[in-house]
C-alpha positions as a printed Julia matrix, in Angstrom:
436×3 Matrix{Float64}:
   0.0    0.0     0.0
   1.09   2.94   -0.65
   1.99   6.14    1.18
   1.22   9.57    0.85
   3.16  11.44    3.22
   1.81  15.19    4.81
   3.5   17.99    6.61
   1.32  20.8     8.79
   2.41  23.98    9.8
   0.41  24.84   13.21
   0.1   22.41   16.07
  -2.46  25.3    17.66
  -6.55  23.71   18.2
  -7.39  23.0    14.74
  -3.8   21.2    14.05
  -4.2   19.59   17.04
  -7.39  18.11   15.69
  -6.45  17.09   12.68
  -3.65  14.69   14.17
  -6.25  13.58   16.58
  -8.9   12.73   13.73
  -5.95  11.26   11.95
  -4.76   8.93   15.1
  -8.4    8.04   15.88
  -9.35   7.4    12.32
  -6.43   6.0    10.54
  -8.11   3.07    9.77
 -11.06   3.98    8.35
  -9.66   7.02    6.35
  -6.87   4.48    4.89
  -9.98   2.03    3.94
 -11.25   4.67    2.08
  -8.25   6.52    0.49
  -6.53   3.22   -0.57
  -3.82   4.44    1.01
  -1.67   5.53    3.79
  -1.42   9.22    5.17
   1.81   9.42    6.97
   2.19  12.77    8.98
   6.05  12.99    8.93
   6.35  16.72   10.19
   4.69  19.16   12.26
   6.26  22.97   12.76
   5.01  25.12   15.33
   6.69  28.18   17.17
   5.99  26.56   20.16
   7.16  22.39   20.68
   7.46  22.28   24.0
   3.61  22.78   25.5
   1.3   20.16   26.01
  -1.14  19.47   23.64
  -4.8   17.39   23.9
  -2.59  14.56   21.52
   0.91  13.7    22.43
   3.44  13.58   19.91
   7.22  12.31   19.78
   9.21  15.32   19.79
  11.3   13.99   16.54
   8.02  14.62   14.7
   8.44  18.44   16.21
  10.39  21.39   14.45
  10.3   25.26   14.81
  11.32  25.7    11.04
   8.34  25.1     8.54
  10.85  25.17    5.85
  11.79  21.41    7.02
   8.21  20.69    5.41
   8.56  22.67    2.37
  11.88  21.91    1.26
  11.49  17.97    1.82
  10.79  16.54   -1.29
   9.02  13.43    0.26
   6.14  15.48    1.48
   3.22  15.93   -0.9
   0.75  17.99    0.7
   1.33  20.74    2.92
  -1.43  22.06    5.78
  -1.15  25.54    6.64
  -3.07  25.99    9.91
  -0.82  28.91   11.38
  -3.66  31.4    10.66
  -2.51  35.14   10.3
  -1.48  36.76    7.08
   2.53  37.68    5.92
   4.09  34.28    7.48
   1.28  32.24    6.27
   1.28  33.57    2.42
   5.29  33.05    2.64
   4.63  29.72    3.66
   1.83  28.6     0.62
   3.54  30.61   -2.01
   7.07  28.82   -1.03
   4.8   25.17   -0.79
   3.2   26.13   -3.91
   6.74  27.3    -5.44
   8.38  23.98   -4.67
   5.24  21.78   -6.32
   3.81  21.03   -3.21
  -0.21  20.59   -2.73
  -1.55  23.01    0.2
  -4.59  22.74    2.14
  -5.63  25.77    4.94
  -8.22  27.16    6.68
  -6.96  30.49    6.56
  -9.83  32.51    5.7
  -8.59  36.24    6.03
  -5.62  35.48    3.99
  -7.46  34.24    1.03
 -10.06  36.7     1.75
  -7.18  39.38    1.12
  -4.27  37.65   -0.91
  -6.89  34.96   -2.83
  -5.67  36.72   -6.38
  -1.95  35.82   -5.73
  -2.22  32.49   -4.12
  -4.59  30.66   -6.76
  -2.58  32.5    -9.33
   0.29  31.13   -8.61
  -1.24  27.34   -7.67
  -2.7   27.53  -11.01
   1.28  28.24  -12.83
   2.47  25.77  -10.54
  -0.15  23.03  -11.49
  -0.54  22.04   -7.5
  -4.06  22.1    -5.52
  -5.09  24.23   -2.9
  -7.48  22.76   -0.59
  -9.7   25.36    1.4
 -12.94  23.63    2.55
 -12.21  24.68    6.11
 -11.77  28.56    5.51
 -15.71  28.91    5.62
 -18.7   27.36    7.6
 -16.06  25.0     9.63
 -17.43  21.53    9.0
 -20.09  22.67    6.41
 -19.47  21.35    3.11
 -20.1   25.09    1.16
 -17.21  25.12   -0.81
 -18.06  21.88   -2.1
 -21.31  22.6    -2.72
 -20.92  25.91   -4.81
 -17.64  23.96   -6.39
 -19.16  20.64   -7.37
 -22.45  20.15   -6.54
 -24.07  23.51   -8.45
 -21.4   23.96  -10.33
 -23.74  23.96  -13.65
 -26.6   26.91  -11.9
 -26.47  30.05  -11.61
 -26.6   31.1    -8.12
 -28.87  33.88   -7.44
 -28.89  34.08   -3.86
 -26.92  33.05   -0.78
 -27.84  33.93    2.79
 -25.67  33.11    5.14
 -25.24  32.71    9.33
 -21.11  32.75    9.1
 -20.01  33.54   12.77
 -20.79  31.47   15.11
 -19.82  34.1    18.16
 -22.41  36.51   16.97
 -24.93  33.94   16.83
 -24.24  32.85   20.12
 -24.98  36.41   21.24
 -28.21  37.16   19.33
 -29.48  33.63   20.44
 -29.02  34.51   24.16
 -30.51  38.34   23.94
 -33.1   36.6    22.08
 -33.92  33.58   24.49
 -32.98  34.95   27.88
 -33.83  38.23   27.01
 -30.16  39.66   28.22
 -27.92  42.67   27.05
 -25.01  42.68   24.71
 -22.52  43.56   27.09
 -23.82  41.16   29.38
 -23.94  38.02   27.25
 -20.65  38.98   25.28
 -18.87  38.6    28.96
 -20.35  35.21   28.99
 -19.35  34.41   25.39
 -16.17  35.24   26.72
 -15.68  32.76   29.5
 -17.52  29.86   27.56
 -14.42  30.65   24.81
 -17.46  31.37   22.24
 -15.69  34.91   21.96
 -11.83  36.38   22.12
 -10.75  38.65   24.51
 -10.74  41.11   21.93
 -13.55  40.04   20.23
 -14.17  42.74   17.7
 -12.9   40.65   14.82
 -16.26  38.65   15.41
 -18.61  41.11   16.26
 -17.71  43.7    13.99
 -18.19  41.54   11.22
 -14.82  41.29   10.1
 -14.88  37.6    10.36
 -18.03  37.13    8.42
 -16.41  39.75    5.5
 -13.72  37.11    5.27
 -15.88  34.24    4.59
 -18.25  36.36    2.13
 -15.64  37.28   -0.12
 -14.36  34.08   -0.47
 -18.2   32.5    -1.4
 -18.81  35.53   -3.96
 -15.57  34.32   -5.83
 -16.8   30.87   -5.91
 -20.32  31.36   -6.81
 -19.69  34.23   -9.14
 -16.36  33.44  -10.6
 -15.56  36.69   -9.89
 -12.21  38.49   -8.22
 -13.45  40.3    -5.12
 -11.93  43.17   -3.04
 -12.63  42.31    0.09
 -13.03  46.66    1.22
 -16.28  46.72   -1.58
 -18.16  44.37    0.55
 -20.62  46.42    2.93
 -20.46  45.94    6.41
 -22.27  46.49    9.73
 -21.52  44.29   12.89
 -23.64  43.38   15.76
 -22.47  46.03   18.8
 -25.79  48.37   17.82
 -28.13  45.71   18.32
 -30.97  46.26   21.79
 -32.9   43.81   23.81
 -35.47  46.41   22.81
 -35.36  45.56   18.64
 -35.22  42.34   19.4
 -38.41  42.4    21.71
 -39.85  44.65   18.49
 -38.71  41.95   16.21
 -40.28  39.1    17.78
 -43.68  41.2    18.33
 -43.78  41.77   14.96
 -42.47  37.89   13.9
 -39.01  38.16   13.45
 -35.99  37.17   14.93
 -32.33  39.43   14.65
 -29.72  37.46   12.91
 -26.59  38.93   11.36
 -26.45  37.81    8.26
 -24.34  37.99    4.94
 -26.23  38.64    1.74
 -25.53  38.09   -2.44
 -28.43  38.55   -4.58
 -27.39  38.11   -8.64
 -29.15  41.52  -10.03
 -29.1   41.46  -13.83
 -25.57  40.24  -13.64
 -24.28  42.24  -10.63
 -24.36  41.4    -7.26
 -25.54  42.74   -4.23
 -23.07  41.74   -1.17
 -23.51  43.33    2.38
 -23.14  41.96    5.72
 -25.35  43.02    8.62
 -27.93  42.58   11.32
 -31.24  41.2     9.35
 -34.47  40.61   10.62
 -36.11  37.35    9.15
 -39.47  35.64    9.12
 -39.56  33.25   12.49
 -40.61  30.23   10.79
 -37.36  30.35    7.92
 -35.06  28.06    9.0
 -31.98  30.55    9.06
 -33.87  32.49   11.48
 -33.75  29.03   13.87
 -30.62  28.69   13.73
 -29.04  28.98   17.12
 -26.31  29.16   18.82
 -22.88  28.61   17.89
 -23.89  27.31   14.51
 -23.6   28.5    11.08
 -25.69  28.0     7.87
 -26.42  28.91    4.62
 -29.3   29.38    2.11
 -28.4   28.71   -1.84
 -30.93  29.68   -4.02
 -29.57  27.83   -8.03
 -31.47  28.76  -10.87
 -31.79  24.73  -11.9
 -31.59  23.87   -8.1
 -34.17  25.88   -6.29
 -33.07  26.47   -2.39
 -30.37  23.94   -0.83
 -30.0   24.13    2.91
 -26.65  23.9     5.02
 -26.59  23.45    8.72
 -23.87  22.65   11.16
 -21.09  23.83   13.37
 -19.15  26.42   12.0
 -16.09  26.14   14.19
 -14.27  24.09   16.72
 -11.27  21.73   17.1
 -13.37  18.66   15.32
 -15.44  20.41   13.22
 -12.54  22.49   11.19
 -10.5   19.3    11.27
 -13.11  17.17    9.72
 -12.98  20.05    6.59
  -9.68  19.74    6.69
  -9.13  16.14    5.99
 -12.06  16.56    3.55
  -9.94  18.72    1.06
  -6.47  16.17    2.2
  -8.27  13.06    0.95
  -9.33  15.04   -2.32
  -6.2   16.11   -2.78
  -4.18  12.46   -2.16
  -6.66  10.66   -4.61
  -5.59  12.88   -7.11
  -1.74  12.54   -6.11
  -2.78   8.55   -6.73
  -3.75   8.83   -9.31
  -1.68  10.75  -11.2
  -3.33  14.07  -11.77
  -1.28  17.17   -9.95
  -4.0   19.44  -11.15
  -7.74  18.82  -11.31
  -8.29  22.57  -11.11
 -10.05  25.0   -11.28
  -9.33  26.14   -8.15
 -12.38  28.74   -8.05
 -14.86  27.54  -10.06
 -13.4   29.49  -13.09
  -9.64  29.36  -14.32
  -8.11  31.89  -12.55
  -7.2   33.62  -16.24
 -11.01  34.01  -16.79
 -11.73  35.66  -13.29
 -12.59  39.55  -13.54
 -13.31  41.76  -10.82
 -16.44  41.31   -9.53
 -19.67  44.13  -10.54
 -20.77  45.16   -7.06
 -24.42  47.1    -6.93
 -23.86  49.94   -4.92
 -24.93  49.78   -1.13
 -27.03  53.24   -2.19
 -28.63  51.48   -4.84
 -29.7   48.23   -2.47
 -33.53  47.61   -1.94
 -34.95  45.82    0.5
 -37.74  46.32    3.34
 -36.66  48.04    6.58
 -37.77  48.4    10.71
 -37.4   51.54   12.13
 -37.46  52.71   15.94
 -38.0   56.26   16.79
 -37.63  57.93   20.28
 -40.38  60.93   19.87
 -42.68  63.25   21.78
 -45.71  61.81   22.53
 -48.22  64.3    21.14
 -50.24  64.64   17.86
 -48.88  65.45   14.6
 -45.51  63.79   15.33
 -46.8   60.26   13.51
 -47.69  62.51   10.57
 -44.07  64.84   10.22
 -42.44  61.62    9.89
 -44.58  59.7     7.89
 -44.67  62.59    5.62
 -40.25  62.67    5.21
 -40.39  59.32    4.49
 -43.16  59.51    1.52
 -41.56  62.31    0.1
 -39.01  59.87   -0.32
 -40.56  57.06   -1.6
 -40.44  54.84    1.63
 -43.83  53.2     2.15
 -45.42  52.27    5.42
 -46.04  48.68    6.24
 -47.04  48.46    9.53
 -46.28  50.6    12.69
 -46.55  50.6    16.77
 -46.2   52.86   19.36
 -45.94  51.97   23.13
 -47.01  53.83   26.2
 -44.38  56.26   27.49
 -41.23  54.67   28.99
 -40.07  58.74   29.88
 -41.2   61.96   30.32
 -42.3   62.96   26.92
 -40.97  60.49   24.84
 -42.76  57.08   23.25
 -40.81  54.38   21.65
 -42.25  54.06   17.87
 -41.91  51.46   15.67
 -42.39  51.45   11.97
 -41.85  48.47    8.82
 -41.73  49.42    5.36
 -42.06  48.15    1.87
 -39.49  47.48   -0.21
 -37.57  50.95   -0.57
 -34.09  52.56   -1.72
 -31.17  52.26    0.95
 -30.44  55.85   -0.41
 -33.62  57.1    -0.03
 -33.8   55.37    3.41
 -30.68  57.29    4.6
 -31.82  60.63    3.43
 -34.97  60.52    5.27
 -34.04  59.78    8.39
 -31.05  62.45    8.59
 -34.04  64.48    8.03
 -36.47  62.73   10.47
 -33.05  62.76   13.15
 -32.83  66.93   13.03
 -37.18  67.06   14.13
 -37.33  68.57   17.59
 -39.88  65.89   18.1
 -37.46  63.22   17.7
 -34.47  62.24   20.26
 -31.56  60.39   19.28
 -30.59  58.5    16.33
 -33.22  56.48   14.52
 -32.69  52.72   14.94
 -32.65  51.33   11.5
 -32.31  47.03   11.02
 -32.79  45.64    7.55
 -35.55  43.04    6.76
 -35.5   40.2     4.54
 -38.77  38.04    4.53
 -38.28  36.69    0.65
 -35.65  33.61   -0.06
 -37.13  32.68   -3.19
């Protein structure tokens, strides 16, 4: 039988669980490969702590150029994370003919272009199943299984912190600070945990779907974006009175042949199924012109989870280094030579419906001054509430509309924001009750 050996860079909690998966499993992954997977080299910055696995330290090394520059070692697995060491370290794999597989989602989110471009020259694979959705096959899926549609819609949960968080406001009826400190102990969220809040994290993952579904190059700075920090045990009281629940969500609708793509906090219908997902877990909503919807559901993260994508793309890989082939491609859908920048709609130009909480005086004619901004601009009324007093002269009011222009949304309320009637900022949450 023969063997196929591997080398990873990163020995942190997802490297750590692909040598468990791999001790645990060896058996049946070898049953189904045909083959052997030999791990003959793990670098790390740090050989000396303890992991969850024990390892003999010969397998150990602080230099990852012991795995690229051995000759024996077919596929390389970037876990490392991180952006300047980790490109050095796939564009030298990919430089000396070596397949790579990683999970690094920022740094194909940002250096995609370059890395696939030179994979693609070099004729070697680049496995990257784990980069999005953790244990979710959605690479796969936009790769392989509707490769032949058109995709004109994906909605997707991609972050499984700010889940967490909107699940427990939402079921336990707690503040953001409040459950974010929790997240925090549990190890749902960092100790800085703006990457996941913020929606940097999600911005990642969506630029790397958009160039898979679309076949498109995507600059990852086009991609609208609006985290989760804004978001009230009040709106999500409103939402669920009016039969929604908050989820932040990232968006691409195909729009005679651009693309919408923004990233924010979405109220949806509480019977969809995106709008019950919970928790730490991720999914996603395909809509395929020949396909109709597809559902994916499952953990997005986590030792197991990511390690089970990662041997995904490792056994794909080593049945093509068996047989014979050192590049399937394409990597993206598309040959990287026929990838163009992407045709983003404008985030002015976006329509969609919309919820809207005011803080005004509670006395007559204030319903009426701002019902009559947002007809002049072409925002229609679709439903509206207004609660008793919760201060001295101010009411809580609550309005949905119709479909209307994000630009003509905007310009409104910096009018309706300026009334002496109204206090503070209008809240404004986008709503998106139509997956078909």
């Amino acid at each position: 039988m023969k063997d196929i050996n591997i080398g990873l860079i990163g020995f942190g909690t997802v490297g750590t669980g692909v040598v468990k998966l791999l001790r645990q499993n060896e058996e049946l992954i070898t049953k189904k490969l045909g083959a052997k997977l030999v791990l003959k080299r793990i670098a790390d910055i740090d050989v000396a702590s303890s992991r969850e696995i024990k390892v003999s330290k010969g397998l150990l090394t602080k230099d990852a150029g012991e795995i690229i520059n051995d000759k024996n070692i077919a596929i390389v697995i970037e876990l490392i994370g991180g952006y300047e060491r980790a490109r050095t370290f796939i564009l030298e794999a990919i430089a000396k003919g070596k397949h790579v597989v990683t999970a690094n989602k920022a740094l194909l989110a940002t250096y995609g272009n370059e890395i696939f471009a030179a994979a693609q020259k070099n004729g070697v694979d680049i496995g990257f199943e784990a980069s999005v959705g953790g244990t979710i096959p959605i690479i796969k899926t936009l790769k392989e299984s509707l490769v032949a549609n058109r995709i004109n819609s994906i909605m997707g949960i991609m972050n499984g912190t700010c889940n967490y968080i909107l699940t427990k406001m939402t079921n336990e009826d707690k503040a953001f600070d409040a459950v974010l400190k929790e997240a925090q102990k549990l190890g749902f969220a960092e100790a800085d945990p703006s990457f996941d809040i913020e929606g940097t994290d999600t911005a990642h993952k969506m630029a790397i779907i958009l160039s898979l579904a679309y076949g498109k190059k995507v600059n990852l700075k086009d991609i609208y974006l609006e985290g989760i920090t804004k978001i009230s045990r009040e709106d999500i009281a409103f939402a669920r009175e009016l039969g929604y629940r908050i989820k932040l969500l990232a968006i691409a609708m195909l729009r005679n042949g651009a693309v919408e793509a923004r990233i924010h906090p979405t109220m949806i219908p509480c019977n969809y199924l995106l709008a019950n997902v919970n928790h730490n877990y991720n999914a996603f909503h395909i809509m395929g012109d020949a396909s109709g919807p597809v559902f994916l559901f499952g953990q997005g993260a986590g030792m197991m989870p990511t390690a089970s994508a990662v041997f995904s793309d490792i056994m794909d890989i080593a049945r093509n280094v068996l047989s014979g082939n050192r590049f399937r491609g394409p990597l993206r859908s598309i040959s990287e030579m026929e990838m163009t920048p992407i045709k983003l709609i404008p985030m002015d130009d976006v329509e969609t419906r919309y919820y809207f909480r005011f803080s005004a005086n509670d006395r007559p004619g204030v319903l009426s001054k701002i019902s009559g901004i947002l007809g002049k601009n072409n925002i229609s009324i679709a439903a509206c509430i207004q609660k008793a007093r919760v201060k001295r002269g101010s009411v809580p009011i609550v309005m949905t509309t119709y479909k209307a222009k994000e630009k003509n949304v905007q310009n409104a309320l910096k009018k309706i924001d300026k009334l002496n009637v109204v206090h503070g900022k209008t809240v404004l949450i986008r709503v998106e009750d139509d997956l078909t």
